[in-house]
TORPA-4810 file (N, C-alpha, C, O; in nm, 3 decimals):
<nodes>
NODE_1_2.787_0.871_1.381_2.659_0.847_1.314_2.624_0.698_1.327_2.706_0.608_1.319_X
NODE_2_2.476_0.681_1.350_2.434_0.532_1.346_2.456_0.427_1.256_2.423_0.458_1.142_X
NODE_3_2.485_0.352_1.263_2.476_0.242_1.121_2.370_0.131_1.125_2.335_0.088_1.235_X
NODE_4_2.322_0.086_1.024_2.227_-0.042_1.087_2.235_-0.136_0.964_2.268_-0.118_0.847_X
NODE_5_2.179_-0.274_1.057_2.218_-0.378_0.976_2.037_-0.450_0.971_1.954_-0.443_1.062_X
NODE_6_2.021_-0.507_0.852_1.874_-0.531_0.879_1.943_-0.726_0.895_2.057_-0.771_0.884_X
NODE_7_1.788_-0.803_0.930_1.812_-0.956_0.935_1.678_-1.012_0.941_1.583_-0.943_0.977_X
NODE_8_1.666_-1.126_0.911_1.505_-1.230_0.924_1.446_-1.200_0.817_1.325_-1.179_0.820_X
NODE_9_1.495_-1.195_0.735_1.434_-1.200_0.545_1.431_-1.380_0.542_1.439_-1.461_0.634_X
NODE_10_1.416_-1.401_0.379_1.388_-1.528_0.367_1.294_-1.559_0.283_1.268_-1.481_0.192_X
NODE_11_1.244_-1.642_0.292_1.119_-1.704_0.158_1.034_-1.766_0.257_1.064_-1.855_0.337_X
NODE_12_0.896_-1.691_0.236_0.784_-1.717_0.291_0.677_-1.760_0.182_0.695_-1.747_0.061_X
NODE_13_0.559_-1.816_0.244_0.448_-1.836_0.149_0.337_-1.776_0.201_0.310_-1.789_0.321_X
NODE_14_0.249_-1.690_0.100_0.158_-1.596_0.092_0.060_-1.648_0.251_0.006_-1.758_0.268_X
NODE_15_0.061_-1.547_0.337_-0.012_-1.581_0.422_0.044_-1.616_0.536_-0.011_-1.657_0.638_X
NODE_16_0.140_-1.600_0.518_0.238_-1.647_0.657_0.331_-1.534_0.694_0.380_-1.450_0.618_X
NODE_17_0.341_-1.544_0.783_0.430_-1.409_0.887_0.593_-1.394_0.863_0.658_-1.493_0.828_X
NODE_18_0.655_-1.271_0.882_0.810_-1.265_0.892_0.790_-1.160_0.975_0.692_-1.089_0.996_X
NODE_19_0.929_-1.163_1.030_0.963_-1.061_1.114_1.128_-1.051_1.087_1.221_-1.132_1.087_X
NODE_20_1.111_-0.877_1.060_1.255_-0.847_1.064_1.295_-0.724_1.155_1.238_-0.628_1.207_X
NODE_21_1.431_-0.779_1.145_1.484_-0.722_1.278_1.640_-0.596_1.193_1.730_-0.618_1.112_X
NODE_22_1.596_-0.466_1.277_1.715_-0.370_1.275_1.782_-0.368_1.348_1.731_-0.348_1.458_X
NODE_23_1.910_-0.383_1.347_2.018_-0.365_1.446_2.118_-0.200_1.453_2.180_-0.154_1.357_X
NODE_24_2.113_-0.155_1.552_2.262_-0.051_1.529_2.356_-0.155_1.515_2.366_-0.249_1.595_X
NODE_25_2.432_-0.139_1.404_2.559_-0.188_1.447_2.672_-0.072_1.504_2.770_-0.106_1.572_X
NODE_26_2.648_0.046_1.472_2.731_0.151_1.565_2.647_0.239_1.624_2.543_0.272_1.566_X
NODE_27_2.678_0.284_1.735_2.572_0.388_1.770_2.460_0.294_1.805_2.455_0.171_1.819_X
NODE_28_2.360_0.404_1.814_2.195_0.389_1.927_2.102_0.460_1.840_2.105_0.565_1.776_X
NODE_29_1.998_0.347_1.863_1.845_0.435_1.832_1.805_0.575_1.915_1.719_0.651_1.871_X
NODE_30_1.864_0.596_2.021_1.833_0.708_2.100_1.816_0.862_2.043_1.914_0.934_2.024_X
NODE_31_1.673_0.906_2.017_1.678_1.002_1.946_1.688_1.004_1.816_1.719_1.106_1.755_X
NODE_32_1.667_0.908_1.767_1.631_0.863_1.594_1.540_0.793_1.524_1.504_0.687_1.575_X
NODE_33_1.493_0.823_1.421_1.349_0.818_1.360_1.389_0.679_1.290_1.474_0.697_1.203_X
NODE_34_1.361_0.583_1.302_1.418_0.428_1.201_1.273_0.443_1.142_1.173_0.507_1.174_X
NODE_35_1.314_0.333_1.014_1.229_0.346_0.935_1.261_0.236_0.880_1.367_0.175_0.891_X
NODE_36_1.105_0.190_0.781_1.164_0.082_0.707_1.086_0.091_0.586_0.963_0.097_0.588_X
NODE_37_1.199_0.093_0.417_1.152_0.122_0.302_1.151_-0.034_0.224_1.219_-0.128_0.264_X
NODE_38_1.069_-0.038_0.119_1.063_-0.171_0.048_1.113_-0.119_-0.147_1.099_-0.020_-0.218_X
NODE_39_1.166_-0.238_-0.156_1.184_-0.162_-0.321_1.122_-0.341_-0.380_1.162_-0.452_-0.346_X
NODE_40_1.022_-0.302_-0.469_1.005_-0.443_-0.550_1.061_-0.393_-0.722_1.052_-0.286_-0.781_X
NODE_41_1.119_-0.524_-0.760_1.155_-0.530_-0.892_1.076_-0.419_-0.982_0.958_-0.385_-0.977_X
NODE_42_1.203_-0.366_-1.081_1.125_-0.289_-1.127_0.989_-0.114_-1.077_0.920_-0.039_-1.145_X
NODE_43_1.014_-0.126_-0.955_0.904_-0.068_-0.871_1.016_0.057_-0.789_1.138_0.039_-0.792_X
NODE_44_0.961_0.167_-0.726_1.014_0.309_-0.646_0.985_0.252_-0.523_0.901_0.173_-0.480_X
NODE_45_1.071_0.311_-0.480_1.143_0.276_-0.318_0.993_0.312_-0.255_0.929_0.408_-0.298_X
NODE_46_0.943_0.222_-0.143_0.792_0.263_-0.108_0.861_0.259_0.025_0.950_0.185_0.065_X
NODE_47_0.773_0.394_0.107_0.783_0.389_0.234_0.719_0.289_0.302_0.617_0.269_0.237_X
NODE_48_0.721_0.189_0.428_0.651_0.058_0.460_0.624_0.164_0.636_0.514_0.214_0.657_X
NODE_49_0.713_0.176_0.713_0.705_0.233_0.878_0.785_0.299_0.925_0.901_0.276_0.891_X
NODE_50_0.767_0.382_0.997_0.886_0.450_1.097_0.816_0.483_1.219_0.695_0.500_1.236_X
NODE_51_0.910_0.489_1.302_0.936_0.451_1.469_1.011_0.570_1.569_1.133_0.579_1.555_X
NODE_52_0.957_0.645_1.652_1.003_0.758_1.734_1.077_0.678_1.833_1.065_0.556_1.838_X
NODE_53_1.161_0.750_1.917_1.209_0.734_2.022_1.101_0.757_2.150_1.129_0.719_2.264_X
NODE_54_0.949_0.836_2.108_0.927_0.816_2.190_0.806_0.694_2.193_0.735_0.674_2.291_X
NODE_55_0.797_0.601_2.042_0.716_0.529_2.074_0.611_0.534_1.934_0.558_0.445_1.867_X
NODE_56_0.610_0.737_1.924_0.509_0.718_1.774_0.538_0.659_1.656_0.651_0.624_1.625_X
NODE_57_0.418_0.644_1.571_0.469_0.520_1.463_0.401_0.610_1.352_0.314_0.689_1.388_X
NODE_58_0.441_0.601_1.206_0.376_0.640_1.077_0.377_0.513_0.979_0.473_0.467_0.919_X
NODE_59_0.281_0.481_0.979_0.267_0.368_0.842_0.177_0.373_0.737_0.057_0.401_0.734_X
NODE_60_0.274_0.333_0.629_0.235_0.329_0.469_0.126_0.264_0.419_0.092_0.151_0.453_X
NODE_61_0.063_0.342_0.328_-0.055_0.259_0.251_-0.051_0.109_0.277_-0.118_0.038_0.353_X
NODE_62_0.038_0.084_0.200_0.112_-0.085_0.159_0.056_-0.169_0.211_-0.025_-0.246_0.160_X
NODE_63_0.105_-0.163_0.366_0.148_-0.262_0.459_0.049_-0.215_0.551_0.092_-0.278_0.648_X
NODE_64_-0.061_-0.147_0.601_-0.102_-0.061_0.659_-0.231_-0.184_0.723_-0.323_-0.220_0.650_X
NODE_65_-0.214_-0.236_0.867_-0.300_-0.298_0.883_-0.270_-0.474_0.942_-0.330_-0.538_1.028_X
NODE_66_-0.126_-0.521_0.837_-0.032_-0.598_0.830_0.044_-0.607_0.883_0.100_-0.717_0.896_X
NODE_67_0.095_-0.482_0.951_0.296_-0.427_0.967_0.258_-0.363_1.135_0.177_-0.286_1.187_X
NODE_68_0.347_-0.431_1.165_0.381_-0.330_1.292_0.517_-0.322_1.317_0.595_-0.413_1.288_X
NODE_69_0.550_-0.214_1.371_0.683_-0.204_1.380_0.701_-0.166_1.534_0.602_-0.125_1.594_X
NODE_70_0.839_-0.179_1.610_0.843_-0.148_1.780_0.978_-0.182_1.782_1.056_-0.244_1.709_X
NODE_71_0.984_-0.119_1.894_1.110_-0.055_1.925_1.162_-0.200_2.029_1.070_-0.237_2.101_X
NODE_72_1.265_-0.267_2.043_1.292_-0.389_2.106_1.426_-0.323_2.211_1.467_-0.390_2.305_X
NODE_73_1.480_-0.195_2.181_1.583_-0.165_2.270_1.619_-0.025_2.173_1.579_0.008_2.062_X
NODE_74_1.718_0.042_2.273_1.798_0.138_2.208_1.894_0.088_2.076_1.970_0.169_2.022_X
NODE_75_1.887_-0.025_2.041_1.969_-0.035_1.935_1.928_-0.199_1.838_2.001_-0.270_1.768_X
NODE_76_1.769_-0.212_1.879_1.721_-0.259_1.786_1.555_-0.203_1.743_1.499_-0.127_1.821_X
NODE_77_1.490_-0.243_1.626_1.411_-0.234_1.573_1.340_-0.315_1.520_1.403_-0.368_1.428_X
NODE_78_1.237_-0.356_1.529_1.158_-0.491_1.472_1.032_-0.452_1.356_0.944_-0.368_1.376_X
NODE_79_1.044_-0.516_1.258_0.914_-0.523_1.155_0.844_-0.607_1.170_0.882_-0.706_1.110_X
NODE_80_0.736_-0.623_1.234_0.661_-0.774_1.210_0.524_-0.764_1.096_0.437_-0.677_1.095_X
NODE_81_0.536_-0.869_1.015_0.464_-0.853_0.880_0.405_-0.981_0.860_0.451_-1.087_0.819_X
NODE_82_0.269_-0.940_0.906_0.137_-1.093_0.910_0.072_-1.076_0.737_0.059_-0.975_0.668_X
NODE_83_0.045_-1.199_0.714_-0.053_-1.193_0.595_-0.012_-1.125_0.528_-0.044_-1.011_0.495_X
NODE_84_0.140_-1.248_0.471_0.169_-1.099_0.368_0.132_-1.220_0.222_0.085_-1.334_0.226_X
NODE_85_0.186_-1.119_0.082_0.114_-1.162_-0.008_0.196_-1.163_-0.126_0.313_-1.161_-0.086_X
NODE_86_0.193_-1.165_-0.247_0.319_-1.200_-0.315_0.407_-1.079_-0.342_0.527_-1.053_-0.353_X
NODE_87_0.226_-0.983_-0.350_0.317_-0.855_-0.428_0.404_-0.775_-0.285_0.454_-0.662_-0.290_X
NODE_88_0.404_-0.854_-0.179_0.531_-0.787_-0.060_0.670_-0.882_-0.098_0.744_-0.922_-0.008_X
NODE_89_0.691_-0.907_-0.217_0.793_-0.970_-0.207_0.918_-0.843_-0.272_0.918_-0.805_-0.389_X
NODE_90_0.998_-0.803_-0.185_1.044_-0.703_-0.219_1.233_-0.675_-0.123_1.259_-0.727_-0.014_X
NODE_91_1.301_-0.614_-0.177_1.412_-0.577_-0.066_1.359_-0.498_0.070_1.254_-0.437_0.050_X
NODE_92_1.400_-0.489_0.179_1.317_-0.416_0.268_1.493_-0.368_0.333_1.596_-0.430_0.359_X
NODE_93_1.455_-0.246_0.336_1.596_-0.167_0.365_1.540_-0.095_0.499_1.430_-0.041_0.506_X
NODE_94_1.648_-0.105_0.621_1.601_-0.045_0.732_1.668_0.112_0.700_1.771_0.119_0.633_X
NODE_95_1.613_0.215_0.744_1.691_0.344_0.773_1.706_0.435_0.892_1.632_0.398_0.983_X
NODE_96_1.766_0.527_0.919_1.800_0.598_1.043_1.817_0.736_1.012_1.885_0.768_0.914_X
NODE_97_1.746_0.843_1.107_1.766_0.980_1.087_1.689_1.072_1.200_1.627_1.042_1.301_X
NODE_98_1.719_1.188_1.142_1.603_1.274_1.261_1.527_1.369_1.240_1.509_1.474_1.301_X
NODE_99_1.467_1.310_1.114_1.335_1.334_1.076_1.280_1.258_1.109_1.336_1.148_1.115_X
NODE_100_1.150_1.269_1.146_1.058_1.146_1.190_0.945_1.157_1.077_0.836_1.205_1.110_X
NODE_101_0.969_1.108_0.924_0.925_1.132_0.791_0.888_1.026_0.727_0.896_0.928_0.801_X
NODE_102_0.850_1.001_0.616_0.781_0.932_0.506_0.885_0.916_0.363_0.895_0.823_0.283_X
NODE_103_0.928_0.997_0.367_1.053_1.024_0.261_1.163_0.943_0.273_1.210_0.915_0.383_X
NODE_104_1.217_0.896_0.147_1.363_0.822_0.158_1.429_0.917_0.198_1.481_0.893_0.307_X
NODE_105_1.462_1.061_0.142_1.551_1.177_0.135_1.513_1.157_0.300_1.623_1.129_0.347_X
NODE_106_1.431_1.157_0.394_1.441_1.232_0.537_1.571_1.146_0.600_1.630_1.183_0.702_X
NODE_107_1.619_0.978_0.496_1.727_0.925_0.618_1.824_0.911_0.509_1.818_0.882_0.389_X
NODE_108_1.939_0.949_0.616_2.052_0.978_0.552_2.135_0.850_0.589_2.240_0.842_0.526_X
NODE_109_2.112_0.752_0.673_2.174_0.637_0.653_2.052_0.490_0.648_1.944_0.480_0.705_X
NODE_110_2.129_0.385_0.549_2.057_0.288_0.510_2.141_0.179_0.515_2.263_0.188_0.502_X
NODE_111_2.067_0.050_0.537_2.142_-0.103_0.553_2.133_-0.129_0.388_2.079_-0.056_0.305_X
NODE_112_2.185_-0.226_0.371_2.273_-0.287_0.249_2.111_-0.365_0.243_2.099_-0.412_0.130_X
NODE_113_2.000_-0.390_0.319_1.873_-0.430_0.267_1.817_-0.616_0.257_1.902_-0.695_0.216_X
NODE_114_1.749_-0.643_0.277_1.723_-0.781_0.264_1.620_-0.813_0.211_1.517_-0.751_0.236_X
NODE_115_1.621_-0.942_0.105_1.512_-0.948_0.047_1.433_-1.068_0.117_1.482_-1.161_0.181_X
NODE_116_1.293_-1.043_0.087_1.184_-1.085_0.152_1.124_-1.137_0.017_1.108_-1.065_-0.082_X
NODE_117_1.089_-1.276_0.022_1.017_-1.318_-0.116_0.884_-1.440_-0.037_0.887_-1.535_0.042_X
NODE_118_0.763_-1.354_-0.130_0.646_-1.428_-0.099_0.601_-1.510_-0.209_0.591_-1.463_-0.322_X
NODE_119_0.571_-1.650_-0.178_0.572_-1.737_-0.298_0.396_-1.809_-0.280_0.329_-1.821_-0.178_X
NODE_120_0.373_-1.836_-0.382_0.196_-1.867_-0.341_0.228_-2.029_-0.330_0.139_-2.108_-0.302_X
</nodes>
């Protein structure tokens, strides 16, 4: 089974860009739906993107407009997140599965998560 490690969190200020990056650390994206969920304080795990193997993408209200997500290899994954704003200041947990879904329940494995903090 895949494992993944997320990276490129940090402290940004409202209006300025991050980009984070999924890694397999075991296993391959090949044939798996990655995804990427946000949890803010206090707040339910929000779906943010997910990513096909063959390319299709589903994205969340949220981030919708802001966020792109793409595939950088069989065993990475990239979030890139323009104009973001305070209320994206949140953990952003990458996930892996084979559902290609909206749901936390569709992935059955998740990174340990990184937080992303937007400061005005």
């Amino acid at each position: 089974q895949v494992e993944v490690r997320e990276s490129g969190g940090g402290l940004v200020q409202a209006g300025e860009s991050l980009r984070l990056s999924c890694e397999a650390s075991r296993g391959s994206f090949w044939d798996v739906a990655v995804a990427w969920f946000r949890q803010a304080p206090g707040k339910e795990r929000e779906f943010v993107a997910v990513s096909w193997t063959d390319g299709d993408t589903i994205y969340g209200n949220s981030m919708r407009g802001r966020v792109t997500i793409s595939r950088v290899s069989d065993k990475a994954v990239n979030l890139q997140m323009n104009s973001l704003k305070l209320e994206d200041t949140a953990v952003y947990y990458c996930t892996a599965g084979h559902i290609f879904g909206v749901r936390a329940t569709d992935y059955p494995v998740w990174g340990l998560g990184i937080q992303v903090t937007v400061s005005s």
